[in-house]
C-alpha positions in Angstrom: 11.2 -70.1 -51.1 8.3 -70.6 -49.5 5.2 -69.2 -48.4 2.4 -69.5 -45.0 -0.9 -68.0 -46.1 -4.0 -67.8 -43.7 -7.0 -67.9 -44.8 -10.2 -65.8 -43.1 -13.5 -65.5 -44.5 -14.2 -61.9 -43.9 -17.6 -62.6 -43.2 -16.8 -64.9 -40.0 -13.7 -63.2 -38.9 -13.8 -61.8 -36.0 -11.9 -58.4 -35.3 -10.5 -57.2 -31.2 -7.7 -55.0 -29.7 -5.7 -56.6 -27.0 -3.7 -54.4 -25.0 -0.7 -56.4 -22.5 -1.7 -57.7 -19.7 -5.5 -58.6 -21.4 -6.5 -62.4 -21.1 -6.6 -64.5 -24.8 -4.8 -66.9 -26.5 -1.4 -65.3 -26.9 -1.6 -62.8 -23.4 2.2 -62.5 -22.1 3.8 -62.7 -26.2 3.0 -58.8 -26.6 4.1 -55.7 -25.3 2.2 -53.1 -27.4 -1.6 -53.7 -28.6 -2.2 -56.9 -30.5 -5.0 -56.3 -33.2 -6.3 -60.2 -33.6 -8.1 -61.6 -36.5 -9.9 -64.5 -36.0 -11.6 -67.2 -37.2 -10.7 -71.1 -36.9 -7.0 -69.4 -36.8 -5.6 -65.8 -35.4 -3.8 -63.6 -36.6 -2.4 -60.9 -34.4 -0.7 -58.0 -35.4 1.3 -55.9 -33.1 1.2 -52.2 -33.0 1.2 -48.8 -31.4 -2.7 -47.2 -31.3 -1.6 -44.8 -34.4 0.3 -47.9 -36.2 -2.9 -49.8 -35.6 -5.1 -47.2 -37.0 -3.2 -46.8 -40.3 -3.0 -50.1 -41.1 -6.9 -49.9 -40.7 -7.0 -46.8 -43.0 -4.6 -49.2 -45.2 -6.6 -51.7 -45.9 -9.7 -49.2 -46.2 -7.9 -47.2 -48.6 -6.8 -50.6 -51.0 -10.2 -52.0 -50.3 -12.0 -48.9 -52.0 -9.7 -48.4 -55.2 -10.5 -52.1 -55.7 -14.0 -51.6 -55.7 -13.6 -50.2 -59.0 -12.3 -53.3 -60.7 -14.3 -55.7 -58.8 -17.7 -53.8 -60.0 -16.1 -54.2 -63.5 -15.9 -57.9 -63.1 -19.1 -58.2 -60.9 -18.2 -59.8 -58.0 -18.5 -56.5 -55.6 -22.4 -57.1 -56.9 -22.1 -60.1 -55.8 -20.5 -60.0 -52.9 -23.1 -57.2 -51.6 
């Protein structure tokens, strides 16, 4: 078994919505929105508006009840 992992500094990533049709790196491979992440690599996920917005609401949602631990540890401190 094996695994691809990309790595993106959240810092430098960028974040955009592609809709087909829209000119960037992989226009003509989609045929719903593309939500790209980007940084020396992108990673594109493909979704409908609302599938789009709940992974965003996701990621808020795991983000926050990490907060907890992370303050225990100090690094959300850090991290600022």
């Amino acid at each position: 078994m094996s695994a691809h992992i990309e790595w993106l500094a959240a810092r430098e990533t960028s974040v955009q919505v592609f809709t087909p049709g829209e000119d960037w790196v992989g226009a003509g491979e989609h045929r719903q929105p593309v939500l790209t992440l980007a940084g020396d690599d992108v990673v594109a996920i493909q979704g409908t508006p609302t599938e789009l917005r709940a992974l965003a609401a996701r990621i808020t949602a795991v983000t926050a009840a990490a907060s907890a631990r992370l303050d225990r540890i100090g690094l959300a401190a850090e991290a600022g």
